[in-house]
Wavefront OBJ file of the C-alpha trace (Angstrom):
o trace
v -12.710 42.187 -23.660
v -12.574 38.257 -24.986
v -8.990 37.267 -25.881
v -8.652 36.183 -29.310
v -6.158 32.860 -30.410
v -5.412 32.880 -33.624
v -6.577 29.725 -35.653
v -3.008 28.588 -36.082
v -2.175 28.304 -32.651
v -0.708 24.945 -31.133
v -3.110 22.919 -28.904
v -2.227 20.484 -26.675
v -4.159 17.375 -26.431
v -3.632 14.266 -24.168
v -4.148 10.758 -25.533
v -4.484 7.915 -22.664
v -4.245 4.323 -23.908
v -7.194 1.979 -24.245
v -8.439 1.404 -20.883
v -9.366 -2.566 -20.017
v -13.474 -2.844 -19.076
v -13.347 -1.900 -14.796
v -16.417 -3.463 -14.066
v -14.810 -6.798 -15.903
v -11.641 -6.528 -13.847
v -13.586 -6.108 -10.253
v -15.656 -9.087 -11.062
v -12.310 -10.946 -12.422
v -10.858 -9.808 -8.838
v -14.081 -10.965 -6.894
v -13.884 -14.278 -8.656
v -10.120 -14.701 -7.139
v -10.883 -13.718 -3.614
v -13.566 -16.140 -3.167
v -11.324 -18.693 -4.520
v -8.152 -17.817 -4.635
v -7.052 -21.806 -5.061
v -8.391 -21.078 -8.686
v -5.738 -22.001 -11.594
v -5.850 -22.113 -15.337
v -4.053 -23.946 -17.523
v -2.191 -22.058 -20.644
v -1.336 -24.564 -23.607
v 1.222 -24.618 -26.525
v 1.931 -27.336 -29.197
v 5.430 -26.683 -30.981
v 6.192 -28.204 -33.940
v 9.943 -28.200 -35.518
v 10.333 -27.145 -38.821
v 13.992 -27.598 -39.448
v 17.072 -26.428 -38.118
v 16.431 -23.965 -35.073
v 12.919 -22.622 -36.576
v 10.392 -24.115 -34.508
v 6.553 -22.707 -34.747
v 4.087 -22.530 -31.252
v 0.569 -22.613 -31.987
v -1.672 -21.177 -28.830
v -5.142 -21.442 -28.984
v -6.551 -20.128 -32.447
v -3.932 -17.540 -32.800
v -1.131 -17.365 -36.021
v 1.814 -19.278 -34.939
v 4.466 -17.414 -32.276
v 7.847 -18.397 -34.373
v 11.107 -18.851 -33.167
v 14.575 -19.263 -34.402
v 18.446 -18.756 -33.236
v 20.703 -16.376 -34.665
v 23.259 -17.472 -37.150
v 25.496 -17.275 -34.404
v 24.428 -20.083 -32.600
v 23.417 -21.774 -36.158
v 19.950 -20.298 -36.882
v 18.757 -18.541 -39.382
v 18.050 -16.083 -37.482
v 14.292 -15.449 -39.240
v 12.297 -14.792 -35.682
v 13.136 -14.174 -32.193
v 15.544 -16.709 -30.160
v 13.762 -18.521 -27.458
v 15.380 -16.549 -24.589
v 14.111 -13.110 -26.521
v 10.182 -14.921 -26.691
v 10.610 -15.773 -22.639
v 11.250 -12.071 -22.089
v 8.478 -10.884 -24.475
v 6.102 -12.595 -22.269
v 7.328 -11.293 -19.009
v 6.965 -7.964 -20.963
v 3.448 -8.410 -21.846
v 2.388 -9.869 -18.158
v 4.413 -6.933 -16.803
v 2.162 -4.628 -19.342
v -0.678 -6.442 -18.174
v -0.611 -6.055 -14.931
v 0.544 -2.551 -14.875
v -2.589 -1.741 -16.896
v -4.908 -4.136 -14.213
v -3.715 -2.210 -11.451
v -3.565 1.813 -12.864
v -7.694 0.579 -13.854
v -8.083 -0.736 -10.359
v -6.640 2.711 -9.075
v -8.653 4.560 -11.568
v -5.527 6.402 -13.393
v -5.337 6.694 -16.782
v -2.464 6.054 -18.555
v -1.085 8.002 -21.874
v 2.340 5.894 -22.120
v 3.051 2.841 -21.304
v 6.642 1.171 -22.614
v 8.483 -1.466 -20.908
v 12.292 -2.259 -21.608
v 13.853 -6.012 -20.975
v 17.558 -7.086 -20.645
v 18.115 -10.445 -19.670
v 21.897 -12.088 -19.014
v 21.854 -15.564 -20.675
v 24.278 -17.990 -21.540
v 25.192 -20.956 -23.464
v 28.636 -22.715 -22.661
v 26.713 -26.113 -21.774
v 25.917 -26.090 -25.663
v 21.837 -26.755 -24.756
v 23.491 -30.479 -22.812
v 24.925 -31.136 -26.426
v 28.636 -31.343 -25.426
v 29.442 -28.152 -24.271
v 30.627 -27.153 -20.861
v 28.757 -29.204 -17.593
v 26.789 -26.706 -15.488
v 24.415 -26.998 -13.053
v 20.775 -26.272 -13.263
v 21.378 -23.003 -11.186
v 24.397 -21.763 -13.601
v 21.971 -22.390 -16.819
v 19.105 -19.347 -18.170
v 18.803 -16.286 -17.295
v 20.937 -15.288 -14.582
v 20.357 -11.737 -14.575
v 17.435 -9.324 -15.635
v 16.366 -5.715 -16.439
v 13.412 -4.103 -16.274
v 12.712 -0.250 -16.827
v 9.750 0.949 -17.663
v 8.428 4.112 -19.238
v 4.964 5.100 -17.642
v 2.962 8.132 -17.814
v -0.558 9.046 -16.701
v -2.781 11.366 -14.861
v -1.106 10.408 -11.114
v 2.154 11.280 -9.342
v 5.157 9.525 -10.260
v 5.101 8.212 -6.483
v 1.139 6.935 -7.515
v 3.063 5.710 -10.620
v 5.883 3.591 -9.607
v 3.325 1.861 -6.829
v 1.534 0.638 -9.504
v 4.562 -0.833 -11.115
v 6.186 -2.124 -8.178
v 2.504 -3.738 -7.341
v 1.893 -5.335 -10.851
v 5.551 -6.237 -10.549
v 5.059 -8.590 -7.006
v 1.505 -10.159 -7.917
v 3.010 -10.896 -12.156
v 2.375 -14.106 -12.796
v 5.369 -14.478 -15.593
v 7.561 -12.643 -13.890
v 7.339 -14.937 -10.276
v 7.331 -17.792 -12.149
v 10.820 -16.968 -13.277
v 11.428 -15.608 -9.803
v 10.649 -18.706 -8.113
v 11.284 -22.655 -8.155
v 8.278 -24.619 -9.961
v 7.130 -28.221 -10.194
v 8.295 -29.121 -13.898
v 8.073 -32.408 -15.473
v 9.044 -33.312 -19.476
v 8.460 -36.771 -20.441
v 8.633 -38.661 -24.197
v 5.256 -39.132 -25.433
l 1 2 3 4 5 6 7 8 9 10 11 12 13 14 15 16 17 18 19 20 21 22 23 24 25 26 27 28 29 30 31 32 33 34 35 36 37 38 39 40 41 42 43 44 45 46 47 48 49 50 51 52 53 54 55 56 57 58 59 60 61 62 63 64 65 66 67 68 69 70 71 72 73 74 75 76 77 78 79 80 81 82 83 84 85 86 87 88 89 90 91 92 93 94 95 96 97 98 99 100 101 102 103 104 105 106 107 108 109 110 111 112 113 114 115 116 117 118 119 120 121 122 123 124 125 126 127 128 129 130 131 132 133 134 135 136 137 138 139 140 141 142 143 144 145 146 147 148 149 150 151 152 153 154 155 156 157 158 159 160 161 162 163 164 165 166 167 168 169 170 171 172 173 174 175 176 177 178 179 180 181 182 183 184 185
């Protein structure tokens, strides 16, 4: 006797996220092992446009636009510049969390990452505010949780966070003193 669903019944179906090209990302990985001195350089231009609104062109892409709140005398019309900073440890995080679940060939249905970042202003950006020091100035705490799912353990899971985590470019470049030089053109 064949058991019989009825055309109405609910079906469960599993959607994983687009995965990145595997074969690209082992030859991307062999590249770095046989010289892992290798560096790129990322570029921005930022141009001012008046008041706190400032646009960043990077490579061909639309502008990445940021303002302040009103507040802090913005117009608040995009993202402050301490939001953009965390966007982009988001997006490395996302990145590298999706590098390493190919690497470990999971697949991944849900992927969400959620930032907090502790930030201050009392030295009014050096315009007459209160003197700090370089160490009491940015981001002195931050949060990260993120929201993973996929066809591995959570154990399997939270390695590959804790891995894309330690190797993130963004994310030890905020951990981590680095040469940095400004000059007047």
């Amino acid at each position: 006797m064949s058991e019989v669903i009825a055309p109405d019944a609910p079906t469960t179906v599993k959607a994983y996220l687009k995965p990145i090209d595997g074969e690209g990302l082992a030859a991307f990985a062999a590249k770095g092992r046989a010289n892992p001195a290798s560096r790129g350089t990322n570029k921005v231009h930022t141009v001012m446009q008046g008041i706190y609104r400032s646009l960043s062109y990077v490579g061909d892409h639309q502008p990445v636009v940021v303002d302040e709140p009103l507040h802090l005398f913005g117009e608040n019309t995009a993202p402050a510049p301490g939001e953009i900073v965390l966007s982009g440890l988001g997006g490395c995080l996302a990145v590298g969390i999706t590098a390493v679940a190919t690497w470990k060939q999971v697949k991944l249905s849900k992927l969400e990452i959620f930032l907090e970042g502790d930030i201050g202003n009392p030295a009014a950006w050096g315009a007459g505010g209160a003197p700090k020091g370089a160490s009491e100035m940015g981001f002195q705490a931050i949060r990260v949780k993120v929201a993973l799912e996929g066809d591995a353990s959570r154990e399997v899971l939270n390695e590959i966070v804790q891995q894309a985590n330690f190797y993130s470019p963004v994310a030890n470049s905020m951990r981590n003193p680095i040469a940095f030089e400004i000059k007047l053109d």
